[in-house]
N, C-alpha and C positions, 0 to 999 in steps of 0.2 A: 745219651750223647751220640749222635749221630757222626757218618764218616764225615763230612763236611765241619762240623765244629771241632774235633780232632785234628782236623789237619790243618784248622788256623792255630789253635793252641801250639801245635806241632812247631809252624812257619813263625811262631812268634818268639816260642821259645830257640830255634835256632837264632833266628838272629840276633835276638837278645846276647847272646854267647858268642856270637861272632862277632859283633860290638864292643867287646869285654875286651 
């Protein structure tokens, strides 16, 4: 896993949580 797909998982998982 590269830095770039980390940091969409990262961006996805925030928001998902901040949608909650």
């Amino acid at each position: 896993m590269d830095d770039l797909e980390a940091t969409l998982i990262f961006m996805r998982v925030t928001v998902n949580t901040i949608q909650q």
